[in-house]
Rosetta silent file (secondary structure, phi, psi, omega in degrees, C-alpha in Angstrom):
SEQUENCE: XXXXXXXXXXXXXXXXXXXXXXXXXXXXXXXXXXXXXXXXXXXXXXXXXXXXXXXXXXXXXXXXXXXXXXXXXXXXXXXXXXXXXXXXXXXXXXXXXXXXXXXXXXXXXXXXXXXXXXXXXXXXXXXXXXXXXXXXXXXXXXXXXXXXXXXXXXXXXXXXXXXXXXXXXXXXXXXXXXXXXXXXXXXXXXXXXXXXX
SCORE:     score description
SCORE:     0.000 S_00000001
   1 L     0.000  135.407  178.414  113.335   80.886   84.215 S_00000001
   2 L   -73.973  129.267 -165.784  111.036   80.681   87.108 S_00000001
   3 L   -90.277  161.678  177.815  108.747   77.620   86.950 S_00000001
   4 L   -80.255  144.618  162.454  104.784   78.520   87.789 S_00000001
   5 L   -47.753  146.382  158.365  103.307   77.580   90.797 S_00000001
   6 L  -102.630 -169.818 -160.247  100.233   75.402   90.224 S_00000001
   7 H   -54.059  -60.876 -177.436   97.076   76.038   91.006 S_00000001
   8 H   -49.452  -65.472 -160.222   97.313   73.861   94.717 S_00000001
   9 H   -55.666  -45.021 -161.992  101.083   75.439   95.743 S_00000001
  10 H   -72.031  -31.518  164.887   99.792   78.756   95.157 S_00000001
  11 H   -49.914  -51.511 -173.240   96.569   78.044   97.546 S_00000001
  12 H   -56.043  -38.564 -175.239   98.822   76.573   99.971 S_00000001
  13 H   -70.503  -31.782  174.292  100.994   79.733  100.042 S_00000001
  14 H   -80.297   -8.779 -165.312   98.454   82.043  100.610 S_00000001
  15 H   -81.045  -69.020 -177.778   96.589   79.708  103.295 S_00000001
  16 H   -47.470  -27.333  174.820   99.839   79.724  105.054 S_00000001
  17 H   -78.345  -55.887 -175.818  100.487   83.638  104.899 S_00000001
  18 H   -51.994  -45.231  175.977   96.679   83.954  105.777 S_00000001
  19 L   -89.343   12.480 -153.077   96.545   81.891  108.836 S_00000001
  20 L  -122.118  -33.690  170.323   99.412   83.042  110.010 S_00000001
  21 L   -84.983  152.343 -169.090   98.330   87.139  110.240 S_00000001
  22 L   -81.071  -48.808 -146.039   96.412   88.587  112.997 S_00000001
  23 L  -145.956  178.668 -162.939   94.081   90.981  111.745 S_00000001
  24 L  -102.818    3.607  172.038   92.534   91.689  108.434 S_00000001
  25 L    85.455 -124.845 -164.400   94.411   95.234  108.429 S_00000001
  26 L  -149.813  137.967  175.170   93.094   98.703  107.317 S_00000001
  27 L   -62.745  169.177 -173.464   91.196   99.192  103.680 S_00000001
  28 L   -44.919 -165.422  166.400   92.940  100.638  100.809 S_00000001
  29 L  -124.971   -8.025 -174.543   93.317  104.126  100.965 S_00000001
  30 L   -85.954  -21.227  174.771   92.287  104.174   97.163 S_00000001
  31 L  -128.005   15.993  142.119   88.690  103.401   98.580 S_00000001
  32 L   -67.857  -33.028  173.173   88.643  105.008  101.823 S_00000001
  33 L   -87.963    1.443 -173.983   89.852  108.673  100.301 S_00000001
  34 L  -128.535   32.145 -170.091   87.473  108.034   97.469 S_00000001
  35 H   -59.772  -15.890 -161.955   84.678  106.481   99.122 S_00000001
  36 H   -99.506   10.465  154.222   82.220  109.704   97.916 S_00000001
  37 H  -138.339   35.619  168.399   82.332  108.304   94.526 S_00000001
  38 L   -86.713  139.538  166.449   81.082  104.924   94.708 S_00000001
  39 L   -36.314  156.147 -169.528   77.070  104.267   93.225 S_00000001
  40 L   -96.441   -4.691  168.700   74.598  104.682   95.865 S_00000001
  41 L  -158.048 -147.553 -171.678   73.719  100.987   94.751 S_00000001
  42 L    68.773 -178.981 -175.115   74.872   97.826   92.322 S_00000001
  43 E  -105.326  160.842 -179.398   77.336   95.177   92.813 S_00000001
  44 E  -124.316  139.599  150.992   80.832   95.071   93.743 S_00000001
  45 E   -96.563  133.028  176.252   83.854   93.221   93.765 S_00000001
  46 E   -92.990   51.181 -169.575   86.709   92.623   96.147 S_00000001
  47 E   -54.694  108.532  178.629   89.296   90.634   93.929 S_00000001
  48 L    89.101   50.371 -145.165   91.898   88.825   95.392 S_00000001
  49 L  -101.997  -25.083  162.135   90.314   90.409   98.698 S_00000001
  50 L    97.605 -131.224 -161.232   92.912   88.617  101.094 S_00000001
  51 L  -120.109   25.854  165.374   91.404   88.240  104.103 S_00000001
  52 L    70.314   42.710  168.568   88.469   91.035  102.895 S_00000001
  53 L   -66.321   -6.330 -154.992   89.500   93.967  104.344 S_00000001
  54 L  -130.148  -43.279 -172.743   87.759   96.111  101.498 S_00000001
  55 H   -57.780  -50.490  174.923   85.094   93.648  101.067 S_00000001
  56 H   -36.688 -114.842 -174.126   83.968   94.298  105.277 S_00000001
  57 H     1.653  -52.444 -163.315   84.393   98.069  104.720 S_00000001
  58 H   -82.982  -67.028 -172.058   82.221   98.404  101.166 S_00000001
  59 H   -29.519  -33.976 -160.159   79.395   96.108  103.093 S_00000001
  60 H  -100.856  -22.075 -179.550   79.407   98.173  106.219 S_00000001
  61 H   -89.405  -23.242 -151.804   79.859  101.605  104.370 S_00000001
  62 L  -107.529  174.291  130.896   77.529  100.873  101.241 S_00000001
  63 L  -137.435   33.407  163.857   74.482   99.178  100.460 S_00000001
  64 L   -63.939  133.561  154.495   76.476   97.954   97.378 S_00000001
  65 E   -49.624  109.339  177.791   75.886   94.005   97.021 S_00000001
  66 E  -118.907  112.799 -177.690   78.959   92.830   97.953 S_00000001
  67 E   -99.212  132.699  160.220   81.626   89.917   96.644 S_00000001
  68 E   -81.585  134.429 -160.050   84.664   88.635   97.614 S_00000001
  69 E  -158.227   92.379  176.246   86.932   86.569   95.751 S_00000001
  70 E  -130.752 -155.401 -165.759   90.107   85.138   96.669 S_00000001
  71 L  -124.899   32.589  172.732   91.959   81.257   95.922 S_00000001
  72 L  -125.583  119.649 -166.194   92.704   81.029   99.552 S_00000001
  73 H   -78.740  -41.575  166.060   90.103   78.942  101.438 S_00000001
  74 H   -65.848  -32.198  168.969   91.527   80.561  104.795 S_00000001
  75 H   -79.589  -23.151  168.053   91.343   83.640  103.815 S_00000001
  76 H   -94.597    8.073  164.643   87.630   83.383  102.624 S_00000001
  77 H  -108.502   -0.455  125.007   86.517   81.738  105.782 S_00000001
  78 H   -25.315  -59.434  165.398   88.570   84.664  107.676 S_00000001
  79 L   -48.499 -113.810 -161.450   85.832   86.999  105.536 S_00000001
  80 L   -24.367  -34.333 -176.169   82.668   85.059  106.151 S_00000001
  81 H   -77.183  -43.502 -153.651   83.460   84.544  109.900 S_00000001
  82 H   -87.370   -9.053 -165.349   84.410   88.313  110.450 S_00000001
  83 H  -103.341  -46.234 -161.552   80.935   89.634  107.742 S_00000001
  84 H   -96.971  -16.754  152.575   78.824   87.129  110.482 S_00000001
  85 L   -46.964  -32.176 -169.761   80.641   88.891  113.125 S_00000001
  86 L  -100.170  -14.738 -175.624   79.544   92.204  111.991 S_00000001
  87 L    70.174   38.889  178.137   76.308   91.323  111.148 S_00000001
  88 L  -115.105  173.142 -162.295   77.559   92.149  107.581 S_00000001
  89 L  -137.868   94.318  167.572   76.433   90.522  104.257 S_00000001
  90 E  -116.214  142.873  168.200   79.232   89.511  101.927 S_00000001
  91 E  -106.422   96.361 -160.377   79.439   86.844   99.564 S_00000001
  92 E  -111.386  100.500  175.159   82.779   85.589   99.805 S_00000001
  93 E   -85.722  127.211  148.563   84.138   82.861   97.284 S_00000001
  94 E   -35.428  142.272  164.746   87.336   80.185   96.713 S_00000001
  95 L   172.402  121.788  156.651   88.465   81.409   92.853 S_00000001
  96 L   -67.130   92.516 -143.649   91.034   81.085   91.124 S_00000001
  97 L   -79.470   -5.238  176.127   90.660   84.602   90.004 S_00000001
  98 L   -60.819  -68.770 -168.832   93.309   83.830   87.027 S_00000001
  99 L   -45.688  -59.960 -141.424   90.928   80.602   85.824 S_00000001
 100 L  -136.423   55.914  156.015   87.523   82.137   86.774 S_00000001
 101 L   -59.605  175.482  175.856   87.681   86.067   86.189 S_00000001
 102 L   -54.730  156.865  173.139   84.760   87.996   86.249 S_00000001
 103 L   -80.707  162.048  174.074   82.151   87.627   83.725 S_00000001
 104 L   -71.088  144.170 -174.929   81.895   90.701   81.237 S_00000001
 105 L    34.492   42.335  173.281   79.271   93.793   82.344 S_00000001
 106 L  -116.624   11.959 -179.790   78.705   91.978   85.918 S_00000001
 107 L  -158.825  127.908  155.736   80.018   94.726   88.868 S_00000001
 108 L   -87.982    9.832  175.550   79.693   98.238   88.697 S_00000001
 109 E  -153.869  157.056 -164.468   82.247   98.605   91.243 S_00000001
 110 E  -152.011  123.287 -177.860   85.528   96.537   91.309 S_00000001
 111 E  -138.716  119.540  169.435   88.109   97.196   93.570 S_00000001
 112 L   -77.485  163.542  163.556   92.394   95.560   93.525 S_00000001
 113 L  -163.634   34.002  169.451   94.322   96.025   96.287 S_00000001
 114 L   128.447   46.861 -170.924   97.959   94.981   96.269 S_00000001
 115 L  -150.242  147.032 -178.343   97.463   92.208   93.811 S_00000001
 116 L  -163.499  130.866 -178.513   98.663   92.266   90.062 S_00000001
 117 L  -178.793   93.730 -175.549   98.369   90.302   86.887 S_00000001
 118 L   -40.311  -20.557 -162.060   98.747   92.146   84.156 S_00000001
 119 L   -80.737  -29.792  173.719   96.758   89.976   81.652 S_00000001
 120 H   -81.406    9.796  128.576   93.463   90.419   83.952 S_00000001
 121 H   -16.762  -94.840 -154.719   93.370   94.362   82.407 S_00000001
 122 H   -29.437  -71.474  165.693   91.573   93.546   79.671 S_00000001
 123 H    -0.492  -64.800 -148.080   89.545   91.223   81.839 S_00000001
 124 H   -90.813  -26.261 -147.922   88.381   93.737   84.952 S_00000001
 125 H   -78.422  -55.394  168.225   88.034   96.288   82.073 S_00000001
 126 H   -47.502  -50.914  178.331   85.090   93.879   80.471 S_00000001
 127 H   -57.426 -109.183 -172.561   83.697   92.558   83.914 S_00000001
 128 L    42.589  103.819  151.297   82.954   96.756   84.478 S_00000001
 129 L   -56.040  178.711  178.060   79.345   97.375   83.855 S_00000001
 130 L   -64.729  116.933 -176.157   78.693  100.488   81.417 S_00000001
 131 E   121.424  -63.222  164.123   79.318  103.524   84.369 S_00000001
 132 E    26.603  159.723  174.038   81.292  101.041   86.154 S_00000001
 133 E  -163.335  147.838 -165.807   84.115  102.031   88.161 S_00000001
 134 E  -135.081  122.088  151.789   87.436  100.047   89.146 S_00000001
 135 E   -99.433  139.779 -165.039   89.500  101.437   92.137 S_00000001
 136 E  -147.544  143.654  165.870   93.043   99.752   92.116 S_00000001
 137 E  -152.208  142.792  163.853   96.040  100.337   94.201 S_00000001
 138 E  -143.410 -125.527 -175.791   99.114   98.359   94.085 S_00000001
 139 E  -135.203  157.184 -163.242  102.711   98.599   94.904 S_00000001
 140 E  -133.791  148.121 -130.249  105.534  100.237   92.345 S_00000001
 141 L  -102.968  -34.383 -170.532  108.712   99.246   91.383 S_00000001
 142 L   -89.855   93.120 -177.810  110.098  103.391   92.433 S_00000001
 143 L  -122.063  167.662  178.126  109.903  103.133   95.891 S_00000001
 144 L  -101.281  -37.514  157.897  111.862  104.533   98.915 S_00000001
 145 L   -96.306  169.149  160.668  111.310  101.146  101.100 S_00000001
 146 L   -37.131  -29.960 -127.986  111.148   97.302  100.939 S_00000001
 147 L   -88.927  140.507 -151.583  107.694   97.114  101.703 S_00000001
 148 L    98.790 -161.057  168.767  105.923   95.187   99.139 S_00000001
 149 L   -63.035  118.061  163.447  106.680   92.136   96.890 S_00000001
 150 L   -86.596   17.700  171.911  110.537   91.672   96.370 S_00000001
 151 L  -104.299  153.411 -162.548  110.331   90.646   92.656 S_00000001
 152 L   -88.147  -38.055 -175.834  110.279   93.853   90.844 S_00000001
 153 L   -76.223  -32.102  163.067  107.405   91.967   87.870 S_00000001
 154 L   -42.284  -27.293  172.621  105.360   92.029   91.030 S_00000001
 155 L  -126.400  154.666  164.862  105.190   95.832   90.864 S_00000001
 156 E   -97.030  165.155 -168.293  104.691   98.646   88.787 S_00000001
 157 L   -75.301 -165.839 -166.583  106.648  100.550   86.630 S_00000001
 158 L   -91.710   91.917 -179.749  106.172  104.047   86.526 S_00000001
 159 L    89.688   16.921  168.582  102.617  104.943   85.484 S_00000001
 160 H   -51.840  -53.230  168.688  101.594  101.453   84.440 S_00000001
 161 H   -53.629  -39.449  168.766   98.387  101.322   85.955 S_00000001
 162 H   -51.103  -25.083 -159.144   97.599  104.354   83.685 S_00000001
 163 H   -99.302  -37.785  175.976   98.791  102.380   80.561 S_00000001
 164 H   -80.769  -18.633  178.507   96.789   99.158   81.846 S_00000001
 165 L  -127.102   50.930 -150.709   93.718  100.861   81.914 S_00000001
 166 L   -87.964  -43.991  168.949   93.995  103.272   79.470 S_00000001
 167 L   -57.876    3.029  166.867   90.482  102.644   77.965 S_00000001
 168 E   -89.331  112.850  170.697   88.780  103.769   81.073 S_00000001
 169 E   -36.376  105.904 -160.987   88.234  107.281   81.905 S_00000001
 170 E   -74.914  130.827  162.693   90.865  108.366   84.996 S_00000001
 171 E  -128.200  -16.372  179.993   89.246  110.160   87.770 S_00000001
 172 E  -161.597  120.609  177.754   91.794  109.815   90.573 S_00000001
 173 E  -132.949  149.634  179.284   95.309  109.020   90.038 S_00000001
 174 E  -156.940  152.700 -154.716   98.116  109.528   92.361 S_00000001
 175 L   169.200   67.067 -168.851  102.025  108.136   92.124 S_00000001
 176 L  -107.369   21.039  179.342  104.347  110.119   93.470 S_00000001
 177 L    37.966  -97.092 -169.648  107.601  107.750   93.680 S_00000001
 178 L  -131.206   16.754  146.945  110.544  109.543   94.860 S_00000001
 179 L   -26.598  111.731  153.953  109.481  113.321   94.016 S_00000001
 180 L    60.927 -158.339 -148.788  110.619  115.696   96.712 S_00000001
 181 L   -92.673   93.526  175.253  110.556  114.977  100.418 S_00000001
 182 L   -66.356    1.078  172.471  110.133  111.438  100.199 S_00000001
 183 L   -96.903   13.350  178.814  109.421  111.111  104.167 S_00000001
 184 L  -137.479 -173.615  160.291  106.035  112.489  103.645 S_00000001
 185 L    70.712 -175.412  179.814  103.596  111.977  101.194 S_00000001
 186 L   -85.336   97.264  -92.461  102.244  108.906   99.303 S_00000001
 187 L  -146.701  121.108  173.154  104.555  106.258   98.773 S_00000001
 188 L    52.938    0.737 -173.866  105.738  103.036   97.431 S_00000001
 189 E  -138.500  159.492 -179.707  102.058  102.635   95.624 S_00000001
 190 E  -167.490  135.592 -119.272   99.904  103.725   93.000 S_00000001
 191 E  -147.132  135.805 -165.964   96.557  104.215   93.007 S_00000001
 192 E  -155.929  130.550  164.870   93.685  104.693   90.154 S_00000001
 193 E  -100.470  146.747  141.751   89.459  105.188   90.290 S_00000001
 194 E  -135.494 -164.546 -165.822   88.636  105.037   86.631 S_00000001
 195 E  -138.470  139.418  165.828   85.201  104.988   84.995 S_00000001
 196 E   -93.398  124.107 -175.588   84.154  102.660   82.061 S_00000001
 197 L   -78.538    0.000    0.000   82.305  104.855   79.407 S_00000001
């Protein structure tokens, strides 16, 4: 049995992966191809936002209020430096997003991005306001490359995000593992908008 990290090793790990990457990379694709159905206003969340590649984007694309929230102190001064670069307005927090989830009915927009822990379902489902909407994309267990997490509880199984969020209303789902010409198409991920009724 694998022992847990505490709270401090796991900061430390991500500080070190965080100062150690160049750039803050390219937003999902779950909320760049679906960008035409986010509210025209309300608050958002970036969770686990890295080094706020999503967060940047919804600020500069939006006039959604926009928070960030990851347990890596380098990675939210990475945000805040690169938001005051842009002349963009994010509120980007340290949180242990395990400890300190969201409060219940506090973001109408929510957005994952290659981060997973199952037991924060319920959680993201509650934080939702009523209308709410959670875009999520993470990495899958059926994949044709490495690329991701190499522990396999790190990814999902095959339609899991549907199953984790089943009480939400699906609006965009996509998963297409190893169907058919696996050199094309969408890949190693899986990727869900849903709506809270």
């Amino acid at each position: 049995m694998q022992k847990e990290m505490s709270d401090d090793e796991v900061r430390k790990k991500w500080n070190r992966r965080h100062s150690q990457a160049d750039a803050a990379g390219m937003p999902a694709k779950v909320l760049t191809e679906n960008l035409h159905l986010l509210p025209l206003a309300g608050n958002a969340l970036d969770l686990a936002c890295g080094r706020g590649v999503n967060a940047l984007y919804l600020a500069e694309k939006t006039k959604l209020c926009v928070d960030a929230w990851d347990i890596s102190d380098v990675a939210i001064d990475r945000v805040q430096s690169e938001a005051k670069a842009k002349g963009l307005t994010v509120n980007a927090q340290v949180k242990n997003i395990c400890l300190h989830p969201p409060k219940a009915n506090s973001y109408d927009v929510i957005i994952v991005a290659h981060f997973l822990d199952r037991a924060l379902a319920p959680v993201l489902i509650e934080a939702l306001c009523p209308g709410g909407l959670l875009f999520y994309q993470t990495f899958t267990q059926t994949a044709v490359s490495n690329e991701g997490p190499s522990s396999p509880s790190m990814c999902l199984k095959d339609n899991e995000l549907l199953e984790l969020f089943r009480p939400l209303h699906v609006c965009v789902y996509r998963e297409e593992g190893v169907l058919g010409d696996v050199e094309q198409g969408w890949r190693n991920l899986a990727m869900l908008v849903a709506k809270k009724r």
